[in-house]
N, C-alpha and C positions, 0 to 999 in steps of 0.2 A: 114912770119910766126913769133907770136912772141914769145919770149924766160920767160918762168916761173918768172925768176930772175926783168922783166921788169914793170910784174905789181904792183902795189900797195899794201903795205901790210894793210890786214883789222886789225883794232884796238881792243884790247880784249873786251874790255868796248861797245864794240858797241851793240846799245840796240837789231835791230833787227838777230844781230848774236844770239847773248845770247838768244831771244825771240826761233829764229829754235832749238837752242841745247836743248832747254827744252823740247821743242817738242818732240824734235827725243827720249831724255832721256826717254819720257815715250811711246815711240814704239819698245824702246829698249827690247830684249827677255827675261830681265829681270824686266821690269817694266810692259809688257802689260796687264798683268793680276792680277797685285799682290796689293790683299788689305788687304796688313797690312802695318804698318809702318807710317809714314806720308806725304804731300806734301806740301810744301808752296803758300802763296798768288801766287807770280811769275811764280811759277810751273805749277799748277792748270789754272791761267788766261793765260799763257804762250799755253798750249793744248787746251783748251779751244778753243780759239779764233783764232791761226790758225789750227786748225780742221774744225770749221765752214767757215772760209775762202775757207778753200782746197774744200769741199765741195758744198760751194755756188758758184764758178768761174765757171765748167762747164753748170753751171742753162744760162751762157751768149749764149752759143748755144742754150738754143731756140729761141733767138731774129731773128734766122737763119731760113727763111720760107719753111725749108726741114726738110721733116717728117723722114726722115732716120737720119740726125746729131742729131736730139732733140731725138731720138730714142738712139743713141750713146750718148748725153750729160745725159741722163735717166740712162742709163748702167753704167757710169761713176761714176755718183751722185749715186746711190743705192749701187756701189764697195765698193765707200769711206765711205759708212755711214756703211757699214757691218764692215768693215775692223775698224774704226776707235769708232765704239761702245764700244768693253770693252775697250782700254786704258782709251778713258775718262769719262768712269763711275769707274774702279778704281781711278783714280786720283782726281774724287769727290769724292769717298768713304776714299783717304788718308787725303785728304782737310778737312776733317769732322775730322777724326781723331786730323786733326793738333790742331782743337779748341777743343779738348777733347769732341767729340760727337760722337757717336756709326755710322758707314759706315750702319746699318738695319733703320734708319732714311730717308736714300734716296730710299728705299721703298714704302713711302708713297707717295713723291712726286709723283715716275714713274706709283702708280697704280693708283692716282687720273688722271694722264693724261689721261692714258689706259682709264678709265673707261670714260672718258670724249671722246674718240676719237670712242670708240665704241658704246656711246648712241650715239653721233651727225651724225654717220656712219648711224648706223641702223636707225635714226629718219628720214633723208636725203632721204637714198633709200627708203624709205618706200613714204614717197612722191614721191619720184620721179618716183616710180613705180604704184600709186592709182592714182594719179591727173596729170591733164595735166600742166604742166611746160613750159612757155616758153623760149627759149632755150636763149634770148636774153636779157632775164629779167633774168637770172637765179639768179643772188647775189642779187638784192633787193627782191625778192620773197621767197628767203629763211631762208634771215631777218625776214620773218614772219611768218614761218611757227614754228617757234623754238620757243615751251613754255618757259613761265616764269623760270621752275624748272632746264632749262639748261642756261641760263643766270645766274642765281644765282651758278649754280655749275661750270662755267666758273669764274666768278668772285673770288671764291674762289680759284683756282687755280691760279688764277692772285694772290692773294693775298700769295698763297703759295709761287709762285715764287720767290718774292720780297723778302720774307724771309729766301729762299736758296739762292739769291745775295747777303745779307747783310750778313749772314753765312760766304760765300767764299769769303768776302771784310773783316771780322775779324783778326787782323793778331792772329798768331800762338802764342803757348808759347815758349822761347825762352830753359826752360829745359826741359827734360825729360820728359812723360809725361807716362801713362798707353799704352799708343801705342807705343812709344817709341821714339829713339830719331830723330831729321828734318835731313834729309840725304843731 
């Protein structure tokens, strides 16, 4: 058995200690919810990125050809994405603050998704419930069944994208701001 005193001490500076603490900072029961104030670059990329990690690692159980684990890795995946929804949409909504831009901004991005996920929903079933589909063919065939007007309104959201990356790649003001001060 080994003794506490034996291992290694981790280094303050160490990038991905610092990366989890940021995380945890904004799971913390005073951060999970709260959009006012601000969050920095670090901060922000910091939840960000292992939130998607946490969430994408049990996606490796379905490579597992049992319907019951990929059943389980579904359950898993759906928990974290409930659980792990508002921290980081506050922490974009602090993010926004940090560059002095209003947190009701990320509004639009989320409804242009929405509305995107619900026409390509409803256009999808709708074939796939009028027309025969083969089931083998399925991804090039639906390449073609999708008009022009959702290409173009995909595109667009591509383009929104880019410009809430460039956004949260801004750094911060370093004083004071209307939202107040980088914590």
């Amino acid at each position: 058995m080994m003794q506490n005193n034996s291992l290694p001490r981790v280094p303050s500076n160490c990038l991905l200690l610092n990366v989890w603490r940021a995380f945890l900072h904004c799971l913390h029961k005073d951060n999970y919810a709260r959009l006012w104030g601000r969050a920095g670059v670090f901060e922000y990329w910091s939840a960000s990125l292992t939130g998607t990690i946490l969430c994408l690692l049990p996606s490796l159980l379905f490579l597992v050809q049992c319907i019951y684990i990929q059943l389980v890795a579904l359950i898993i995946i759906l928990s974290l994405l409930i659980y792990l929804a508002m921290p980081l949409f506050s922490v974009f909504v602090r993010r926004l603050h940090d560059i002095n831009c209003s947190g009701w901004w990320i509004l639009i991005y989320y409804l242009s998704v929405a509305i995107l996920t619900i026409c390509g929903s409803f256009y999808v079933s709708q074939h796939l419930f009028l027309y025969e589909i083969d089931t083998e063919n399925i991804y090039s065939q639906l390449l073609t069944i999708f008009p022009d007007w959702f290409s173009n309104l995909t595109f667009l959201v591509d383009i929104q994208s880019i410009i809430f990356l460039v956004l949260t790649l801004i750094p911060g003001n370093k004083e004071k701001n209307k939202y107040g001060d980088l914590v």
